[in-house]
C-alpha positions as CSV (number, residue, x, y, z in Angstrom):
1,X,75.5,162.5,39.5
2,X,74.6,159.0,41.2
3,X,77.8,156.9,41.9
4,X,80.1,160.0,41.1
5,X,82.3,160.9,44.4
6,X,82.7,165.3,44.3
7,X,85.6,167.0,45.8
8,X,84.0,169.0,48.4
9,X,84.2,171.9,46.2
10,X,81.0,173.6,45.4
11,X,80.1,175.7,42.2
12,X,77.1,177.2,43.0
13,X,75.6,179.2,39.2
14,X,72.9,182.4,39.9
15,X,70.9,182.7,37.1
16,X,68.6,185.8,36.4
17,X,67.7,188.9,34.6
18,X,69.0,192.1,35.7
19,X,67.3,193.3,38.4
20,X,65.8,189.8,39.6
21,X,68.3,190.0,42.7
22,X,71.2,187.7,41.9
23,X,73.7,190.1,43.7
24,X,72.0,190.2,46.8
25,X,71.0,186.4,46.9
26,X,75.4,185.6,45.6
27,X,76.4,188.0,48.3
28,X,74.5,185.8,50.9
29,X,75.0,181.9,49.5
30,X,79.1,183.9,49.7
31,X,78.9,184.2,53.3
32,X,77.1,180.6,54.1
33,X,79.3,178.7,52.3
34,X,82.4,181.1,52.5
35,X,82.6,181.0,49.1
36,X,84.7,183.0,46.6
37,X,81.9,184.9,44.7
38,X,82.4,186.4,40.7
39,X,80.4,189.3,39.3
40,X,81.8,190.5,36.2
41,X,79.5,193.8,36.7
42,X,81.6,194.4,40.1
43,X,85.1,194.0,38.4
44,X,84.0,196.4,35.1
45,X,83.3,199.4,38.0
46,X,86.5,198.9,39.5
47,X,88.1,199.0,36.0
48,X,86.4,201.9,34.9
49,X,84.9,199.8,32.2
50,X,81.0,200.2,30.7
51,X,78.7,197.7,32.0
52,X,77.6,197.7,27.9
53,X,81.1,196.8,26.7
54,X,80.6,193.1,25.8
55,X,83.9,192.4,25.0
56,X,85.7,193.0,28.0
57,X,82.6,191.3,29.7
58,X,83.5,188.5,28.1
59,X,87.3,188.6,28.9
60,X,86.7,189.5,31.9
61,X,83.9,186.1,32.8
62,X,87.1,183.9,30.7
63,X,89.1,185.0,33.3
64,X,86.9,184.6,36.5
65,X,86.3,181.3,34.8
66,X,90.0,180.0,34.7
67,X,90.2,181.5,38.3
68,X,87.4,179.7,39.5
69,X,88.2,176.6,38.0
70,X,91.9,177.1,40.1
71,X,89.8,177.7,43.3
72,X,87.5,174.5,42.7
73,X,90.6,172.5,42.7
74,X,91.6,173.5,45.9
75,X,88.3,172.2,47.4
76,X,86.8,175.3,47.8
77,X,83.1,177.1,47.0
78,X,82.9,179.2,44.1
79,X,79.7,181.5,43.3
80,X,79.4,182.6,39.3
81,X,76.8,185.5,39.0
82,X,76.7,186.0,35.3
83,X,73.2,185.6,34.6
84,X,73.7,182.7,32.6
85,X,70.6,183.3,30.0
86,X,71.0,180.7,28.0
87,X,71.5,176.8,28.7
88,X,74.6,176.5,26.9
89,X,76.1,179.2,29.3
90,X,75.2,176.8,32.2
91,X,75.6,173.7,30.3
92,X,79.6,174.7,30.0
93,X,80.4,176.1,33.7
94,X,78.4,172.6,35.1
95,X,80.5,170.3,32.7
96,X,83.9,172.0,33.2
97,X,83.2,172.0,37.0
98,X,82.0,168.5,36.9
99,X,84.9,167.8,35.3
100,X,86.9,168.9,38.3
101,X,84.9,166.9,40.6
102,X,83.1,169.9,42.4
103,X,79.0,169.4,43.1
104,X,77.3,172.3,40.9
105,X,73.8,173.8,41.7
106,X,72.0,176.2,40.2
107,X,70.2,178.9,41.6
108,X,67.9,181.0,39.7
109,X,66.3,184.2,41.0
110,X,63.5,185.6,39.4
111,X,60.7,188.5,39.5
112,X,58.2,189.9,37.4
113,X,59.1,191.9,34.6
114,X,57.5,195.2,36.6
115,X,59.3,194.5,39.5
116,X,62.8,193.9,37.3
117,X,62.1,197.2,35.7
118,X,61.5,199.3,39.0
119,X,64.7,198.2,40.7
120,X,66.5,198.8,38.3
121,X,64.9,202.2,37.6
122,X,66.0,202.8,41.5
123,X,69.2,201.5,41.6
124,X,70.1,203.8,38.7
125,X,73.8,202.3,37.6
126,X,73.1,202.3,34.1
127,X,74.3,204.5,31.0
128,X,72.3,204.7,29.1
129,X,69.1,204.0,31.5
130,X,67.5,200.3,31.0
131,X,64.2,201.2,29.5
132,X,60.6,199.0,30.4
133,X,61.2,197.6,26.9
134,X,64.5,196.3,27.4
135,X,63.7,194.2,30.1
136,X,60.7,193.1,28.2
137,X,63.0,191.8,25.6
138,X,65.6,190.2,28.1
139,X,63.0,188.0,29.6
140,X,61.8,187.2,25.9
141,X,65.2,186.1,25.1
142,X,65.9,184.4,28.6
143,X,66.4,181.0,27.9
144,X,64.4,179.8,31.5
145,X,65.8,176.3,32.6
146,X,63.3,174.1,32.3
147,X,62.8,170.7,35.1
148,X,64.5,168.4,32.7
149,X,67.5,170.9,33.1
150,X,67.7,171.6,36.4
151,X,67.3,167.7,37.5
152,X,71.6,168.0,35.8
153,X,72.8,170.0,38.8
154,X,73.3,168.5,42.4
155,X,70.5,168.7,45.5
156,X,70.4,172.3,46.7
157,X,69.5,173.9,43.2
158,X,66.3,176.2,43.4
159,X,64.0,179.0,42.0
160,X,63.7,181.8,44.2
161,X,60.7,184.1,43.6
162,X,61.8,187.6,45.0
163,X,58.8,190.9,44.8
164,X,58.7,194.4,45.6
């Protein structure tokens, strides 16, 4: 973004699997930056909505969207924690908030496949449980950004490695 001037405002994408540790690390980059943080999963269990219905998932991320966008143009720090699994996903939220003039980074969290699978075999929110073979497919169908795509967001992007 050479030569571009941002508004102060800060959109600030976690990108992972389920399991990987996007929560914990969007709850933390939250409270640094005093952002306003959106996790669709978060807003489904205060609805009383499935995490597996994927159409009110997707209402429901249209309408953190448009909210975020509002919160941008005020100047202030957003934090999306969708997963964003494919480029195009990421591709859309860093256009539209480069649009606005906000700086966008992307974070993305990631673990091994075996480690994925046990925390999410602890955490135990799911119905019906997450199986080893699920999570093998996920990360099969994760579209990983490569260098090429994470030179498009602003200085503070990064890969976090999280284990055990």
């Amino acid at each position: 973004m050479t030569g571009e001037r941002h508004s102060g405002a800060r959109l600030i994408i976690v990108c992972g699997l389920p399991g990987s540790g996007k929560t914990t690390h969007a709850k933390q980059v939250e409270q640094e930056l005093r952002a306003v943080r959106f996790c669709p999963d978060e807003w489904m269990d205060a609805l009383g909505i499935g995490l597996w219905d994927g159409e009110s998932r997707e209402r429901i991320e249209k309408l953190q969207w448009k909210l975020a966008q509002e919160i941008l143009v005020l100047g202030q720090n957003v934090v999306i924690e969708w997963g964003t699994w494919g480029r195009s996903e990421r591709d859309a939220l860093r256009c539209g908030a480069r649009a606005l003039r906000a700086a966008v980074e992307l974070h993305l969290i990631d673990a091994p496949v075996e480690v994925l699978f046990e925390r999410i075999r602890r955490r135990n929110r799911e119905s019906p449980p997450i199986t080893f073979e699920d999570v093998v497919k996920w990360s099969e169908n994760f579209e990983w950004p490569s260098a090429e795509e994470m030179a498009l967001f602003d200085a503070g992007s990064l890969t976090v490695l999280t284990a055990g």
